[in-house]
C-alpha positions, -999 to 999 in steps of 0.1 A, spaced: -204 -96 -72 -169 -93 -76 -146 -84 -40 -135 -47 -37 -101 -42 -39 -85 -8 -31 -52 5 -43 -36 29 -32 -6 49 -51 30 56 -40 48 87 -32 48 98 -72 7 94 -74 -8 90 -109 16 105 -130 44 80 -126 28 49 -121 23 33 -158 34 2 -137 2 -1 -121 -16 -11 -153 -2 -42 -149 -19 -49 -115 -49 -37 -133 -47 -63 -158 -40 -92 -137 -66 -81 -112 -100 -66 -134 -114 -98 -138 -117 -116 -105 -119 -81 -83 -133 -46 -88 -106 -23 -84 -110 17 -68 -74 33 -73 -67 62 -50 -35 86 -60 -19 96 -28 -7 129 -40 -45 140 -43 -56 118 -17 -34 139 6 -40 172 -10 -2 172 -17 15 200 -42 30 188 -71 45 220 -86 80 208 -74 76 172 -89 105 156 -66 107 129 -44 123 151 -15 93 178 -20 67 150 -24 82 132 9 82 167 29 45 173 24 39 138 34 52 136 66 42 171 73 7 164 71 1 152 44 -1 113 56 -29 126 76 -50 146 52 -45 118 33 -62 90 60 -88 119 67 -100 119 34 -98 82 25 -117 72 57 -144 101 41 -146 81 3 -147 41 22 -175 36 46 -174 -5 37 -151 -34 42 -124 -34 23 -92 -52 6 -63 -32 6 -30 -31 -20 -13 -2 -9 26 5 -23 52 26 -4 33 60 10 1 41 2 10 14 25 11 42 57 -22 56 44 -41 23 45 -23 14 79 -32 47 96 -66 46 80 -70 10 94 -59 22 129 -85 52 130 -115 31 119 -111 19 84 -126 -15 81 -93 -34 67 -104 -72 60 -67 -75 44 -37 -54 36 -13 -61 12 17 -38 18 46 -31 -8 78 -13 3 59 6 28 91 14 47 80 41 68 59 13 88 92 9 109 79 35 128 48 20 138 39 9 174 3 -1 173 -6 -30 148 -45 -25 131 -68 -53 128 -71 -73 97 -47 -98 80 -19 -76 68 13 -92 47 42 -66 40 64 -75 8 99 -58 4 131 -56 -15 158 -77 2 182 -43 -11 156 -22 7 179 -3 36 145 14 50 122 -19 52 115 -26 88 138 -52 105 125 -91 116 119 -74 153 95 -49 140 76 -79 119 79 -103 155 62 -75 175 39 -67 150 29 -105 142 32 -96 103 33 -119 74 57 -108 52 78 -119 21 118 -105 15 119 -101 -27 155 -119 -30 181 -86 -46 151 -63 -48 155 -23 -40 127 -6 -28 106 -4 -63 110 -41 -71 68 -31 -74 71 -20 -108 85 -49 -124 65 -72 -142 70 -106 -123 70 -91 -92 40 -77 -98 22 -112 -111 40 -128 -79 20 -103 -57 -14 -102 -79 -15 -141 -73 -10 -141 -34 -35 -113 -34 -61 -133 -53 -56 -165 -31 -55 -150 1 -90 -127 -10 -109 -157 -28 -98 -178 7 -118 -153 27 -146 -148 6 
C-alpha cells in the first residue's frame, strides 16, 4: 500500500492551479494522492475571483472553516504538501489535532505569524524574492527545516523544476519514514 499524501491548494483553489498536474505526475506512482481545494475547503466565495477578495475571506474566517472541515474529511495519519494558504490550513489543522507525520510547506507566508509550532517533521520552502516569507528568527524559534529557492518570488511553486526539486525531497524524506 502506497503512503497517503495530502495536498492542499493555494489561495486560487482549483481553478488556477494547472501547475499542480505536475506534482501529480511526479508523485502517482510512489504515493496516493487526496487534493483538497482551499477555496471549497474553506467554504470561500468565488464570485469576485481576485486575490484581495480571496485573501479577505481567508483571514476572516475562512482559514478556520477551512481546518474545521479538513480535520472532518482526515481521521488518519497523514503526509502533508500544502502551498501558500494551504500551508496555514495544514499548520492550524496540525495544531488542533490533525495527525501530521510530515509537512511540506511552499510559500506559506502567513506562518510568520505563528507562535505555537505543531508536532510532526515540518520543512518550509520559499522564494529568496519572497518579501512575506518568515525571517531566520521565526524558523530558529520554530526549529523548522527549511530551504530559500535562490531569485524565486512567492510562486516559484508553479514552475517545473522547482516543482521536481520539491517532489524528490518529499519522496525521500516520506520513503525514509515509512
Amino acid at each position: 500500500m502506497k503512503p497517503k499524501l495530502i495536498i492542499l491548494s493555494d489561495l486560487w483553489g482549483k481553478d488556477k492551479s494547472d501547475w499542480v498536474s505536475v506534482y501529480f505526475e511526479l508523485l502517482k506512482d510512489k504515493l496516493e494522492i487526496q487534493y483538497y481545494d482551499c477555496c471549497k475547503l474553506g467554504e470561500i466565495d468565488k464570485t469576485n475571483y481576485s486575490e484581495e477578495n480571496l485573501h479577505n475571506q481567508f483571514i476572516n474566517g475562512g482559514i478556520e472553516k477551512a481546518v474545521e472541515n479538513l480535520l472532518n474529511f482526515e481521521k488518519n495519519q497523514v503526509d502533508i504538501l500544502a502551498f501558500s494558504i494551504g500551508g496555514t490550513i495544514a499548520w492550524k489543522a496540525a495544531l488542533k489535532g490533525l495527525n501530521v507525520r510530515s509537512l511540506f510547506a511552499v510559500s506559506s507566508t502567513r506562518l510568520r505569524y505563528e507562535d505555537e509550532t505543531p508536532n510532526g517533521s515540518i520543512k518550509g520552502y520559499y522564494g529568496e524574492n519572497d518579501t512575506n516569507k518568515p525571517n531566520n528568527d521565526w524558523f530558529e524559534k520554530h526549529s523548522i527545516d527549511f530551504e530559500i529557492i535562490k531569485n524565486q518570488e512567492h510562486d516559484f511553486y508553479t514552475e517545473i523544476d522547482c516543482a521536481t526539486f520539491i517532489c524528490n525531497e518529499i519522496l525521500k524524506k516520506i520513503h525514509t519514514i515509512c
